[in-house]
C-alpha positions in Angstrom: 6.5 -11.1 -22.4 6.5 -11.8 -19.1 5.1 -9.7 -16.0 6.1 -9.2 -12.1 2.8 -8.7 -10.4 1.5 -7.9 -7.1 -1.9 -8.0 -5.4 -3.8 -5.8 -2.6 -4.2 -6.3 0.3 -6.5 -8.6 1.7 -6.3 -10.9 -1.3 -2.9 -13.4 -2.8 -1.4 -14.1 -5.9 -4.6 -17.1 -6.6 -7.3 -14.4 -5.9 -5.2 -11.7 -8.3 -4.6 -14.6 -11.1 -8.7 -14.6 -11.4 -8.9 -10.8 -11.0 -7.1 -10.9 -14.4 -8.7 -13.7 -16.0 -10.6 -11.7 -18.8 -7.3 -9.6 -19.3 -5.4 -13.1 -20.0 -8.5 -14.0 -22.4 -7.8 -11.1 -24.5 -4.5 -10.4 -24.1 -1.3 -12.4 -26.4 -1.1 -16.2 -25.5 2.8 -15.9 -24.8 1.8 -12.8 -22.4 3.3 -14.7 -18.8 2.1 -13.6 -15.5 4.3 -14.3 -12.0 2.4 -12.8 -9.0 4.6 -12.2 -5.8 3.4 -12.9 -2.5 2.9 -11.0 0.5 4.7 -11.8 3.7 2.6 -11.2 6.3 -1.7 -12.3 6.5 -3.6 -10.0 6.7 -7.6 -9.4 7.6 -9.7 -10.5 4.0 -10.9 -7.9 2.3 -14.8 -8.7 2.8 -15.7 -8.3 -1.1 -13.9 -11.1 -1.9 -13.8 -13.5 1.1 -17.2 -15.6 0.8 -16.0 -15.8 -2.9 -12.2 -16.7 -2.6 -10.4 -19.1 0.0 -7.3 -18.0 2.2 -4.5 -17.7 2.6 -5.3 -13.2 2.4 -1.8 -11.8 2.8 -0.6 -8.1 2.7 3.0 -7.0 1.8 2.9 -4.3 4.8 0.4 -4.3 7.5 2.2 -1.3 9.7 3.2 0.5 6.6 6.4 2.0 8.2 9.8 2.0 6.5 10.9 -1.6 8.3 7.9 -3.3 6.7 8.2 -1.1 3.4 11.8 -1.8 3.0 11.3 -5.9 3.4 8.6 -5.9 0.6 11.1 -3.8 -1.4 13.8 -6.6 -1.0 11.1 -9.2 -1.8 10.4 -7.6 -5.1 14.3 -8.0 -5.6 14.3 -11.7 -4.4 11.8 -12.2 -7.0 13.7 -10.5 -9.9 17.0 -12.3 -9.3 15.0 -16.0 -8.6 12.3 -15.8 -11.4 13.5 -12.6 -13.4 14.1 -11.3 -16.2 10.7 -9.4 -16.2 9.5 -7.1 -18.6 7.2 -5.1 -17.0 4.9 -5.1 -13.5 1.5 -4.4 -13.1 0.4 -3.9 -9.5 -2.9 -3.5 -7.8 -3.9 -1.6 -5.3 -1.4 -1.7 -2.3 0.4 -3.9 -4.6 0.7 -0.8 -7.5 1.8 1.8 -4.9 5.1 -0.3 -3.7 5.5 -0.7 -7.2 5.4 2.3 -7.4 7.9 3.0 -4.6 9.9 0.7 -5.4 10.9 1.6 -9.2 10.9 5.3 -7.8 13.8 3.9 -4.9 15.9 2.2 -7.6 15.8 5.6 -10.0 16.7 7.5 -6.6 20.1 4.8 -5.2 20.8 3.9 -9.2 20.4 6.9 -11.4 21.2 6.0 -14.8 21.4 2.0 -14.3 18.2 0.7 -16.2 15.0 -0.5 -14.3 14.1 -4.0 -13.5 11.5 -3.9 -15.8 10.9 -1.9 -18.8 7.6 -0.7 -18.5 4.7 -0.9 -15.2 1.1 -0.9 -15.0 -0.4 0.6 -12.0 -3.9 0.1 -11.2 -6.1 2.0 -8.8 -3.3 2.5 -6.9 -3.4 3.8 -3.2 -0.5 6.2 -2.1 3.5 5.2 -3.2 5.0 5.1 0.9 8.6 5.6 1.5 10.5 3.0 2.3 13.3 5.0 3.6 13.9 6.4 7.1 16.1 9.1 5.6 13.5 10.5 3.9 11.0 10.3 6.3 13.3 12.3 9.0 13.6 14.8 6.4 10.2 15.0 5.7 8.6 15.0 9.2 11.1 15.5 11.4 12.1 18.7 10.1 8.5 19.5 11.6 8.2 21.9 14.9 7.4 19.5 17.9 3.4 20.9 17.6 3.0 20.0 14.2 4.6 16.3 15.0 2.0 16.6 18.1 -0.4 17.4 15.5 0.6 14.3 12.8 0.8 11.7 15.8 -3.0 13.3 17.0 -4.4 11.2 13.6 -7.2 14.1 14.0 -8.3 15.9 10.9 -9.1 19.0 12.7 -4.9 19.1 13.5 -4.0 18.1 10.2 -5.7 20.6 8.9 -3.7 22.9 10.8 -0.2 21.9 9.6 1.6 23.8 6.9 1.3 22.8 3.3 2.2 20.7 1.5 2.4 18.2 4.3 -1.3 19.1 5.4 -2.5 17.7 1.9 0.0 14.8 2.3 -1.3 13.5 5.6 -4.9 14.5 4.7 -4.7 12.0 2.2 -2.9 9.0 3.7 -5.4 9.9 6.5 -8.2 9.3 4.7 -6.4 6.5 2.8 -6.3 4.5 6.1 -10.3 5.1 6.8 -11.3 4.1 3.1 -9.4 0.8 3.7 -10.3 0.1 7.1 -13.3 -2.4 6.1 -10.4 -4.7 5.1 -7.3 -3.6 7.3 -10.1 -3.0 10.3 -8.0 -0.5 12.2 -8.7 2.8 13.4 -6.4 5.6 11.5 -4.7 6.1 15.4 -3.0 3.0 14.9 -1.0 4.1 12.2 -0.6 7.9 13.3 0.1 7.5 17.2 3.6 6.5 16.9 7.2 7.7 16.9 6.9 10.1 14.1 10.0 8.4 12.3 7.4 5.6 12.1 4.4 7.3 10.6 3.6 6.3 7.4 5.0 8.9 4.7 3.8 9.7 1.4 6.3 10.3 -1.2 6.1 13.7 -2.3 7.0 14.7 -5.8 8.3 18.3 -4.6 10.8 16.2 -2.0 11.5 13.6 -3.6 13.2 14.1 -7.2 13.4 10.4 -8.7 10.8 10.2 -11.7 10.2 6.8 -13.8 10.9 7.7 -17.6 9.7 3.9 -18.8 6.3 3.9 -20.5 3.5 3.8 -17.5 -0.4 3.0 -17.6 -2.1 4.0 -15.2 -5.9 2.3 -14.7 -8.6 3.6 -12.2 -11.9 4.3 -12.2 -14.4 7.2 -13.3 -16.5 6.4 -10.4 -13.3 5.8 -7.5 -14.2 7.8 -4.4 -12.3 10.8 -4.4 -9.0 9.8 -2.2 -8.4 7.2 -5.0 -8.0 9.1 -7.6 -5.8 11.6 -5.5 -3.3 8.6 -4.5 -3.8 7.4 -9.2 -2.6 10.9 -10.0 -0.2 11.2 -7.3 1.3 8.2 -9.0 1.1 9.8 -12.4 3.1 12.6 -11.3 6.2 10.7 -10.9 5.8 9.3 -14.2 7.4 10.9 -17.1 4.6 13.2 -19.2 5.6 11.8 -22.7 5.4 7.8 -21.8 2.4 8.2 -19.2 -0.6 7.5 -20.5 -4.3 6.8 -18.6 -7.7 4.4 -18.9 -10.4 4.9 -16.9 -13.1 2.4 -17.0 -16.1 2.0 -14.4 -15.7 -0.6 -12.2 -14.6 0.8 -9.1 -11.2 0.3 -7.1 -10.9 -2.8 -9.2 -9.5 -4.6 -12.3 -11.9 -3.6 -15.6 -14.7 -6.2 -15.4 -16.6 -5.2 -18.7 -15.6 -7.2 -22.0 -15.2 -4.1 -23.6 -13.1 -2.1 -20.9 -11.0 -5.1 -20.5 -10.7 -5.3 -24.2 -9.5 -1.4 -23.7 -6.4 -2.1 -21.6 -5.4 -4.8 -23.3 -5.0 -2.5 -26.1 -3.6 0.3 -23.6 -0.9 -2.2 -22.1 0.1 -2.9 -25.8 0.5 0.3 -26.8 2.5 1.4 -23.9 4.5 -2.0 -24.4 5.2 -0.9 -28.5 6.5 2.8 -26.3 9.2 0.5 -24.5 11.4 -0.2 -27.3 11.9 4.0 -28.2 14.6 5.6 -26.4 15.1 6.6 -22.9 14.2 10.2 -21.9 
């Protein structure tokens, strides 16, 4: 069985292969791991760099749709070079354009099947679009205050926008300060900009793709709050009947415990035993 897998931010595919070292100890011998890398380097994330040498690389380090889209075609340089895959697991950054991009291909390809057959998403930040189109719609459809208000980066003017997008910026606002020890940019950067390049959250009441393969979803108990918002945001694109959840306590990370790792393992092959019963 072989995985397409893809790292956060900060890190590469050599620092992910070690972050899931004790899941290749317990997991099956022909279980085959090919990690894409990002295009771009990026600022180490500080947890790991005395640890781990360079190169650090991100797949996005602006996070609008010109950088979203190009990781988007690296995943699909990667299928049609190294493919067939079975599933992905993704961390991190890594799990949300995962994420966004298995959601993209449901949304241009209804009814062709997936890339992969199943995907593992762990502590996954906020899926981002990768499509202008959908960002226009989204934020452009917006009065010229409430764009004001978006580019400000402020929370006291996001909190005056109207929902749903208030939540939505609210948390990729506060997704860009809980990451800022490794990206080390001020949330302005991302926010003051033309508004078609602010980075957008995929919405689940906008955007109508949903992945009906068998999903796992891992985060932690103990994640700071915005984490699990961005895990369950995930979740809710994911089809109720193959979704299924391990938390463990090792937080905004891989399992680290022999017994939680031992957990997922058995997780991952009980979602993989889902991927061979018929499509929803």
């Amino acid at each position: 069985m072989k995985f397409l897998c893809c790292h956060g931010f900060g890190t590469s595919p050599q620092i992910m292969k070690q972050q899931l070292a004790k899941i290749k100890k317990y997991c099956d011998p022909s279980w085959e791991f090919h990690f894409v890398a990002g295009q771009y380097e990026a600022p180490p994330d500080p947890s790991i760099a005395a640890a781990f040498p360079g190169p650090y690389l991100c797949y996005s380090l602006d996070f609008n749709t010109t950088e979203m889209k190009s990781a988007h075609q690296l995943i699909d340089d990667t299928v049609a070079s190294h493919g067939p895959f079975d599933g992905a697991l993704g961390f991190s950054t890594g799990a949300a354009l995962l994420a966004a991009y298995l959601l993209e291909k449901v949304h241009l390809f209804p009814g062709k099947p997936l890339p992969v057959q199943f995907a593992v998403f762990c502590s996954s930040i906020p899926p981002l679009s990768a499509d202008p189109t959908y960002t226009k719609v989204v934020l452009e459809s917006l009065s010229l205050d409430d764009q004001k208000r978006i580019r400000s980066g402020e929370d006291a003017q996001i909190s005056q926008l109207p929902e749903p997008i208030r939540s939505s910026m609210s948390l990729t606002a506060r997704s860009f300060d809980i990451m800022k020890p490794v990206h080390g940019r001020p949330r302005s950067d991302f926010f003051d900009r033309s508004i078609l390049e602010v980075p957008c959250i995929l919405r689940p009441d906008v955007y109508k793709a949903r992945l009906s393969i068998p999903t796992l979803h891992c985060w932690s108990k103990n994640d700071p709050p915005v984490f699990k918002e961005s895990a369950r945001l995930v979740e809710s694109f994911c089809h109720s009947r193959l979704r299924n959840t391990y938390h463990h306590s090792a937080i905004h990370n891989i399992p680290r415990s022999s017994a939680e790792v031992k957990g997922m393992v058995s997780a991952i092959d009980i979602m993989v035993s889902q991927k061979q019963q018929p499509r929803l």
